[in-house]
C-alpha positions in Angstrom: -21.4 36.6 20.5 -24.7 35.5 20.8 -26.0 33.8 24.4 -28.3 31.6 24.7 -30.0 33.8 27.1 -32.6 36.9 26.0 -31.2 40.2 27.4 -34.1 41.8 30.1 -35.1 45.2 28.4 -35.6 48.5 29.8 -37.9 51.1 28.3 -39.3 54.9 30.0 -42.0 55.7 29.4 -42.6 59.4 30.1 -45.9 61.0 31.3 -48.4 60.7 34.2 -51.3 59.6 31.9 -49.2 56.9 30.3 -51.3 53.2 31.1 -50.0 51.0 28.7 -46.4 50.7 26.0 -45.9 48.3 23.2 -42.9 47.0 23.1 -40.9 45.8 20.2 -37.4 43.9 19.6 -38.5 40.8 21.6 -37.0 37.3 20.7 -39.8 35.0 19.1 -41.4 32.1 21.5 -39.4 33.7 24.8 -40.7 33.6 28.3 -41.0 36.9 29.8 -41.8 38.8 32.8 -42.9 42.1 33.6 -42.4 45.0 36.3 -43.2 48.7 36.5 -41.3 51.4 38.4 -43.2 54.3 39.1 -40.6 57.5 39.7 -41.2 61.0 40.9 -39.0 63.9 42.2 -39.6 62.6 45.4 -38.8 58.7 45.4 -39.7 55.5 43.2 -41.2 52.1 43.8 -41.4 49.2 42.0 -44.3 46.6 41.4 -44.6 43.1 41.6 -43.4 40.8 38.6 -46.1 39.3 36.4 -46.6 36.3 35.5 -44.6 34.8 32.3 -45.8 35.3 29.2 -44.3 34.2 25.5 -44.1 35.9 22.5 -45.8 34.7 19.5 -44.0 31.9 17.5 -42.1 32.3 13.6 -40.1 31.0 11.6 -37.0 28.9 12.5 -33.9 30.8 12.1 -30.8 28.1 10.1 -29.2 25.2 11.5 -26.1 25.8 12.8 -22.9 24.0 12.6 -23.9 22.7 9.2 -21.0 20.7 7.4 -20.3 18.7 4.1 -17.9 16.1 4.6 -16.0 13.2 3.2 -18.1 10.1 3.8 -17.1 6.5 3.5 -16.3 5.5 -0.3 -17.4 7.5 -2.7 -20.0 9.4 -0.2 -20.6 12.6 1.1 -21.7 13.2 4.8 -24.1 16.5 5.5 -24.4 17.3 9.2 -25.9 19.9 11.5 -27.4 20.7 14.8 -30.6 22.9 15.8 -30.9 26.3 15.1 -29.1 28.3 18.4 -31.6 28.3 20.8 -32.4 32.1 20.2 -32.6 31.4 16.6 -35.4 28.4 17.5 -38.3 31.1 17.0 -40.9 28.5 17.9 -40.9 24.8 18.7 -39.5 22.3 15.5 -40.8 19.3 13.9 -38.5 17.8 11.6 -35.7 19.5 9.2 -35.8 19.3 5.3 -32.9 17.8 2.8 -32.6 18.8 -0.3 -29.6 18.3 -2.8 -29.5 19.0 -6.3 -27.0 18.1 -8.9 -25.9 21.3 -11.4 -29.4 22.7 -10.7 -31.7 19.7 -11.1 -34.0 18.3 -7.8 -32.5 14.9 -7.2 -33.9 14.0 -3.7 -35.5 15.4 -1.1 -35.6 14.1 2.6 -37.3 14.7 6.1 -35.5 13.9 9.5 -37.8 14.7 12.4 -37.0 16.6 16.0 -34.4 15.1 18.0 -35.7 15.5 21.7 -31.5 16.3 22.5 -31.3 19.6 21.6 -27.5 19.1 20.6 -28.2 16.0 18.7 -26.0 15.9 15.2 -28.2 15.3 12.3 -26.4 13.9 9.3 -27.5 12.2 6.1 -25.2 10.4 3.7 -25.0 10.6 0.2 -23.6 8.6 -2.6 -22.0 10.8 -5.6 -20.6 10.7 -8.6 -16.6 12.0 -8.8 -16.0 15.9 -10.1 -19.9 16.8 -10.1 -21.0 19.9 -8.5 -23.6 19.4 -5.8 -25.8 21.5 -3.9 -26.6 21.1 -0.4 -30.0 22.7 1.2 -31.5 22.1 4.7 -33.9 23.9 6.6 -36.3 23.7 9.8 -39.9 23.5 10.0 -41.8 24.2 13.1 -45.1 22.8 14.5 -46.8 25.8 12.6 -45.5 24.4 9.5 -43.6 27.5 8.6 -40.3 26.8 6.9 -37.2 27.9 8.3 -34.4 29.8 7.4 -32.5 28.0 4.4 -28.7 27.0 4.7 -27.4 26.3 1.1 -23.9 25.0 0.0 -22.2 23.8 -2.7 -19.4 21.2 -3.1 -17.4 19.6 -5.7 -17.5 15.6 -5.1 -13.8 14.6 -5.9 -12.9 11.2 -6.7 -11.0 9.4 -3.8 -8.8 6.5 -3.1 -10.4 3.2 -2.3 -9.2 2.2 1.1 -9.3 -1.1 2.0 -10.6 -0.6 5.9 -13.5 0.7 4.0 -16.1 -1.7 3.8 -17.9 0.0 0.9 -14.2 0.0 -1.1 -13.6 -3.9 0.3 -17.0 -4.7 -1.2 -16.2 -3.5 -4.5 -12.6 -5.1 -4.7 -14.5 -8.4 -3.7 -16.9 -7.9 -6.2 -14.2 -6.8 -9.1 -11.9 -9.5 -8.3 -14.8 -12.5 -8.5 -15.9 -10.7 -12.0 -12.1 -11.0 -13.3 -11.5 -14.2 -12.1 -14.5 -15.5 -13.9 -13.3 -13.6 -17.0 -9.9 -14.9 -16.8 -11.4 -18.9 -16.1 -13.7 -18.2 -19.2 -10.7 -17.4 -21.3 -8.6 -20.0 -19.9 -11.3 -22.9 -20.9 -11.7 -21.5 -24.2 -8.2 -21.3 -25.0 -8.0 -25.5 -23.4 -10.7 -26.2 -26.1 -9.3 -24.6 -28.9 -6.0 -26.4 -28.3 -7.7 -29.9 -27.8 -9.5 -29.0 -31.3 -6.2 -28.6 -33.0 -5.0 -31.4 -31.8 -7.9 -33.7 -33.0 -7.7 -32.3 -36.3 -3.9 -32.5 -36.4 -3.8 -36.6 -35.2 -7.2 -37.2 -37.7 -5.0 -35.4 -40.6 -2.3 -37.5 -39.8 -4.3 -41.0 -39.6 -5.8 -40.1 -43.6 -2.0 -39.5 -44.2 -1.0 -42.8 -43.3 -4.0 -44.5 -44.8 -3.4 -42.9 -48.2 0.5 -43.8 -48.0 -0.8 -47.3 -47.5 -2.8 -47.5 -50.1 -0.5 -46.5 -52.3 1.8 -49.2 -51.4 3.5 -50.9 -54.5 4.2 -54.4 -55.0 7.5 -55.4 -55.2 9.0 -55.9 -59.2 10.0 -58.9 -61.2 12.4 -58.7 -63.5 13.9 -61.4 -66.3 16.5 -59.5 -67.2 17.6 -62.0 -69.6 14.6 -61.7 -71.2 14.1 -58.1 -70.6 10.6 -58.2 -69.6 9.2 -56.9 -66.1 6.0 -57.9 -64.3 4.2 -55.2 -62.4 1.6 -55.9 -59.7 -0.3 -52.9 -57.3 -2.3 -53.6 -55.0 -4.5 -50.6 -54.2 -7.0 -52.3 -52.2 -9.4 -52.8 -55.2 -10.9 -56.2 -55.0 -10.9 -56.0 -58.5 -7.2 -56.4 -58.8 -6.7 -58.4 -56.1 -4.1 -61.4 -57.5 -5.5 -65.0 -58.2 -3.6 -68.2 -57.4 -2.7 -68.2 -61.2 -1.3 -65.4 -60.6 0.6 -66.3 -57.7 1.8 -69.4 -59.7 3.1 -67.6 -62.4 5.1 -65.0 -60.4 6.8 -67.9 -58.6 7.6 -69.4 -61.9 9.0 -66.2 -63.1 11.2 -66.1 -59.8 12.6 -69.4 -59.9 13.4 -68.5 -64.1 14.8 -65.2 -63.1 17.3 -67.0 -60.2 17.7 -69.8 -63.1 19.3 -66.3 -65.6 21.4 -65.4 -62.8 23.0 -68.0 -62.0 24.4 -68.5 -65.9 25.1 -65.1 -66.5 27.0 -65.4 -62.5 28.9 -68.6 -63.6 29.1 -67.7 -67.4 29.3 -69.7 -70.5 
């Protein structure tokens, strides 16, 4: 398990002559100090520390505790921390996002240094349901050398709209206002259509009753001791309209016609 601590190193060096050593296998952008012990067959001593001196910056090692996780709706939530402190290599900037979607560069983002070095970066990401995404984030330092990459991919799955979601509430408001409109639409077209029906329905009934009207036939006179029958229409023809002669005769014919019955009622 890694500390967060660099281990002190130890080296010989063999040889009276022997003024200076290289050494190797030192973390990148660590404090150090240094001391010499000089030993012989008779005894050793050792000399003062040095003052602190740091290795040469690099490249940021990955991020650690790097995560993909359900977000709210239909969201994914990336998080991670700094690189472990060992891993650091030189003083950060800002971290880089990237995700593609089966292979293609959709967006790439920038979050800068966090002065907490256990702050939780995170980013969230709306997705489409069963699409395979990849996930890519890395550190830059104040060199502007890129870090170590951390890379994953995940499958976004549909999920359940919950209703303490406010994303999910949002979208039930905004479904339910659409199908209510839909639904008052249809139910004012439908109220017009029957008021239509019904106008035609009581305007084909009015020319109904107006042509039965006017078809209307006077009533018919007969002598039947005579055998002859008067006929009158009136179909609304001014034409035909009767005269007072007219009138004069048919009242003659009447009385004439009441005259017949009464014979042929009382006989000869």
């Amino acid at each position: 398990m890694m500390t967060d601590i660099a281990q002190s190193k130890e080296f010989n060096i063999i040889g009276y002559g022997n003024r200076n050593y290289m050494v190797t296998g030192l973390e990148e952008f660590w404090n150090y100090t240094v001391a010499v012990t000089a030993s012989t067959s008779i005894g050793s001593v050792t000399s003062d520390v040095s003052d602190t001196y740091r290795t040469l910056p690099a490249a940021p090692g990955k991020v650690s505790s790097f995560s993909v996780q359900d977000g709210p709706g239909q969201t994914l939530k990336i998080l991670w921390k700094s690189p472990n402190i060992l891993e650091r290599n030189s003083k950060i900037k800002k971290y880089s996002f990237m995700h593609n979607v089966t292979g293609n560069l959709q967006s790439q983002q920038t979050l800068n240094q966090n002065g907490d070095e256990h702050y939780e970066y995170y980013i969230i990401l709306e997705i489409v349901p069963e699409t395979f995404y990849s996930f890519e984030v890395f550190a830059i330092n104040e060199q502007n050398m890129n870090g170590e990459n951390t890379i994953t991919i995940k499958q976004a799955h549909a999920k359940a709209c919950v209703m303490e979601d406010s994303n999910c509430s949002t979208q039930s408001i905004v479904i339910g206002v659409v199908l209510g409109l839909i639904i008052l639409v249809l139910l004012v077209y439908a109220g017009y259509i029957t008021i239509t029906l019904r106008r035609i329905r009581t305007k084909d009934g009015q020319k109904t009753n107006s042509n039965d009207k006017s078809r209307h036939i006077s009533p018919t006179y007969v002598n039947e001791a005579f055998g002859s029958e008067v006929t009158r229409r009136n179909d609304g023809n001014p034409a035909e309209q009767y005269s007072e002669s007219d009138y004069y005769s048919l009242e003659t014919n009447t009385r004439e016609d009441r005259t017949s019955y009464d014979t042929l009622a009382n006989g000869p």
